[in-house]
Short mmCIF file of the C-alpha atoms (twelve columns), coordinates in Angstrom:
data_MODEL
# 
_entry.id   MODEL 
# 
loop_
_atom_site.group_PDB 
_atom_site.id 
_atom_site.type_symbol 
_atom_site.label_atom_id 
_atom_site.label_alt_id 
_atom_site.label_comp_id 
_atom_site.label_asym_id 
_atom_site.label_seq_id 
_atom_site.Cartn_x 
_atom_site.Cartn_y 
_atom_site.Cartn_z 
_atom_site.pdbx_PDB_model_num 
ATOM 1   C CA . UNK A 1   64.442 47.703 67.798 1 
ATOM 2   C CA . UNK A 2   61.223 49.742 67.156 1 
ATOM 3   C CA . UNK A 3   59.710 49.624 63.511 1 
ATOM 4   C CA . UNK A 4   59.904 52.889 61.629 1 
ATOM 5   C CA . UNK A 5   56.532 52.477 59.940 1 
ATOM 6   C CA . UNK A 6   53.733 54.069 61.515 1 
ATOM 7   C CA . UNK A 7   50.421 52.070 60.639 1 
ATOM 8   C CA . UNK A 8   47.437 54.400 60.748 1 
ATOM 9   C CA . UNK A 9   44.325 53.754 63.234 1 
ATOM 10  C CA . UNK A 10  40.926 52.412 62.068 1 
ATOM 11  C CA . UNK A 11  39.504 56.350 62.692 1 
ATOM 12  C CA . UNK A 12  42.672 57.767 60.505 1 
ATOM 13  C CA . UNK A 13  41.415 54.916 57.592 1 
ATOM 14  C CA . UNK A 14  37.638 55.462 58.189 1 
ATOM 15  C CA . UNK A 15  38.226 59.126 57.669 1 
ATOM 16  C CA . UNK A 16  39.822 58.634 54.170 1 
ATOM 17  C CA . UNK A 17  36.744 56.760 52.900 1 
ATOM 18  C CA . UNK A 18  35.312 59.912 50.985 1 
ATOM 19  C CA . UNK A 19  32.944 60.196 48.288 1 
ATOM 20  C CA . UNK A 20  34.748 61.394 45.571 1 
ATOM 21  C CA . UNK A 21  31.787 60.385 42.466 1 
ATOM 22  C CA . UNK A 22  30.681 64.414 41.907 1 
ATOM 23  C CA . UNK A 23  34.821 65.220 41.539 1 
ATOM 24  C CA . UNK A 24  34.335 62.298 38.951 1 
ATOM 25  C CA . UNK A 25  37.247 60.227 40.810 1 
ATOM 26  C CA . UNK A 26  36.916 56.802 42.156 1 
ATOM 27  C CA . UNK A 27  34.199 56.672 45.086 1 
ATOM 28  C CA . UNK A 28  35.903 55.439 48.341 1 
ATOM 29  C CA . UNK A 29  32.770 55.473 50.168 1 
ATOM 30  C CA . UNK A 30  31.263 51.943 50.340 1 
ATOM 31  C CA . UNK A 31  27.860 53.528 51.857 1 
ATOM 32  C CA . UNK A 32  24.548 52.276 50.253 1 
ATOM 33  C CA . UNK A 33  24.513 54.164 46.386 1 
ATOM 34  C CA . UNK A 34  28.486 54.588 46.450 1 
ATOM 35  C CA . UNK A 35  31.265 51.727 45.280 1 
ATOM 36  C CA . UNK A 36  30.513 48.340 46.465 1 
ATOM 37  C CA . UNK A 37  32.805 46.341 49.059 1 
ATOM 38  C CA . UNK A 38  34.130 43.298 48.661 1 
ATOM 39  C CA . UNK A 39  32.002 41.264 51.278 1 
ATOM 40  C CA . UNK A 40  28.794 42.895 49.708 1 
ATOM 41  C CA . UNK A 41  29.645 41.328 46.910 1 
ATOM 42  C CA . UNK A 42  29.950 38.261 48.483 1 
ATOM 43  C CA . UNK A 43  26.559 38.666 50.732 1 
ATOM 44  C CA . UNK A 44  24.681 39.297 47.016 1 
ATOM 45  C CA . UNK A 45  26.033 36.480 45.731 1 
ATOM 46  C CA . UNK A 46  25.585 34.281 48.807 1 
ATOM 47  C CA . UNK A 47  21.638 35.072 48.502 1 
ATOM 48  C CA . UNK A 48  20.516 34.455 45.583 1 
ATOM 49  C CA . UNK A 49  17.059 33.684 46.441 1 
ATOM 50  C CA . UNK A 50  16.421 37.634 47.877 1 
ATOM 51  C CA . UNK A 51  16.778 39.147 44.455 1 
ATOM 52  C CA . UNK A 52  13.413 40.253 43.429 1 
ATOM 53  C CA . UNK A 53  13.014 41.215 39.371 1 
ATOM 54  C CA . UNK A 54  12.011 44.376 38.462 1 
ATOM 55  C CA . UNK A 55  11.485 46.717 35.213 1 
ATOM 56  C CA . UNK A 56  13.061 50.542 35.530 1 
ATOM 57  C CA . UNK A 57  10.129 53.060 35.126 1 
ATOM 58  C CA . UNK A 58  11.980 56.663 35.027 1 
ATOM 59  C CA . UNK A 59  15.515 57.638 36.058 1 
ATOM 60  C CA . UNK A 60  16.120 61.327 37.460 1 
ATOM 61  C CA . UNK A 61  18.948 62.871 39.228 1 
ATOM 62  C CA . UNK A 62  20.365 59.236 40.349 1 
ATOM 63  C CA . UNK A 63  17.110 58.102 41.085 1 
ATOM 64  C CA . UNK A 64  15.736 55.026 39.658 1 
ATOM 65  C CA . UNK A 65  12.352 54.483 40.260 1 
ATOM 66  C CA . UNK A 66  11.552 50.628 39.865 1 
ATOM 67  C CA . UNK A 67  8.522  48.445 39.416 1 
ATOM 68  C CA . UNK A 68  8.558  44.608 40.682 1 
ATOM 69  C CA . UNK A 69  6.755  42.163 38.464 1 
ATOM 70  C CA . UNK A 70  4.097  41.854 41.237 1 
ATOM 71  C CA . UNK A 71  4.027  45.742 41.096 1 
ATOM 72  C CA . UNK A 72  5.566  47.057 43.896 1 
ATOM 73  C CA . UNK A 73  6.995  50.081 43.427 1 
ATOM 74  C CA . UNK A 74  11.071 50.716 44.597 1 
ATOM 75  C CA . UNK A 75  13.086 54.140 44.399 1 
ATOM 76  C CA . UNK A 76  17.337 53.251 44.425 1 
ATOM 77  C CA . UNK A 77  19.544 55.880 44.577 1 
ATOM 78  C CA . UNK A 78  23.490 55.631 42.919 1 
ATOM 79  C CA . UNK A 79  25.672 58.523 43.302 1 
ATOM 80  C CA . UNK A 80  26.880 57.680 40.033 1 
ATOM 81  C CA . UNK A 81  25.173 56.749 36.649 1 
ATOM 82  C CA . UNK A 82  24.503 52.980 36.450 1 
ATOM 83  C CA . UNK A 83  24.679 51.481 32.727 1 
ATOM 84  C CA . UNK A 84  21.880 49.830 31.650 1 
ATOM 85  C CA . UNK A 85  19.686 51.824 33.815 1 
ATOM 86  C CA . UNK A 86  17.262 53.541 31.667 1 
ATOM 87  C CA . UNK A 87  13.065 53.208 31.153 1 
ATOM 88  C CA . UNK A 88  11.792 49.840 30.053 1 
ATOM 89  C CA . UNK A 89  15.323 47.778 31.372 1 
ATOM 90  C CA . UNK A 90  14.868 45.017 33.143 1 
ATOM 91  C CA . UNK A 91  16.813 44.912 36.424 1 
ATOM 92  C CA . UNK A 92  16.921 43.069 39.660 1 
ATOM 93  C CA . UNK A 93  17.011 44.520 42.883 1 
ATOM 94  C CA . UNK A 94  18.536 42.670 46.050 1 
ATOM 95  C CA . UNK A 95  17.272 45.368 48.660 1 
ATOM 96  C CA . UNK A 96  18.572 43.612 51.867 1 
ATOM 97  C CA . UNK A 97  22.440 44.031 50.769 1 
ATOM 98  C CA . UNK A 98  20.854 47.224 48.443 1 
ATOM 99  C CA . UNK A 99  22.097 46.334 45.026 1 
ATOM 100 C CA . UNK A 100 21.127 46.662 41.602 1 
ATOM 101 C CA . UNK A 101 21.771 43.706 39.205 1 
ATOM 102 C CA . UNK A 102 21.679 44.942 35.073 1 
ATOM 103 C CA . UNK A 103 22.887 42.311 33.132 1 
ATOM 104 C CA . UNK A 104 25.740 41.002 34.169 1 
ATOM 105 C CA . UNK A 105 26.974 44.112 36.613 1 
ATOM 106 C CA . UNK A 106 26.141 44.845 40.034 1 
ATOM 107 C CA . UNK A 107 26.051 48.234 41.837 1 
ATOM 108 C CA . UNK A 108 25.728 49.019 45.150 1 
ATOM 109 C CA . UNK A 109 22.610 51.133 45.577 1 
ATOM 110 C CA . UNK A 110 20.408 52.683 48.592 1 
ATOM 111 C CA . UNK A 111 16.901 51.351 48.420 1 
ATOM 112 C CA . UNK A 112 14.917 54.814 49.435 1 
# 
């Protein structure tokens, strides 16, 4: 007996994953900047030695331009607005697994 349900292929499921932050609906995309995936957030967590501290310097059009405490100077990019993010906030940046640590939340972010 053959099964009814028709499972869709890895293309058909890759296909769905759509950025949907500028419609203002939840971002499917798990590309650096959009929602963050599960095994990022295990990668993040896994290193905690590769987060580097960092203050927030200016924010423009979901572009936050950072400065480490040893003054290196890092640009992140999040398709959507990241609370917390603002001048003078301190933040940490994990840029191997690009993500943004403010406070207690972590966003997935591409490191520019």
């Amino acid at each position: 007996m053959s099964s009814p349900h028709r499972f869709p292929t890895p293309v058909e499921v890759k296909g769905r994953a759509a950025c949907m932050c500028a419609t203002g609906g939840s971002c499917t995309s798990v590309s650096p900047g959009h929602a963050m995936h599960l095994i990022q957030a295990r990668l993040i967590s896994a290193t905690p030695r590769e987060w580097t501290d960092a203050i927030v310097t200016s924010v423009s059009d979901g572009v936050a331009v950072l400065r480490t405490l040893d003054g290196a100077r890092v640009e992140v990019w999040s398709a959507r607005p990241i609370e917390g993010v603002e001048p003078g906030a301190p933040v940490a940046v994990h840029t191997r697994h690009h993500a943004l640590a403010v406070g207690r939340s972590r966003a997935n972010v591409a490191v520019l």
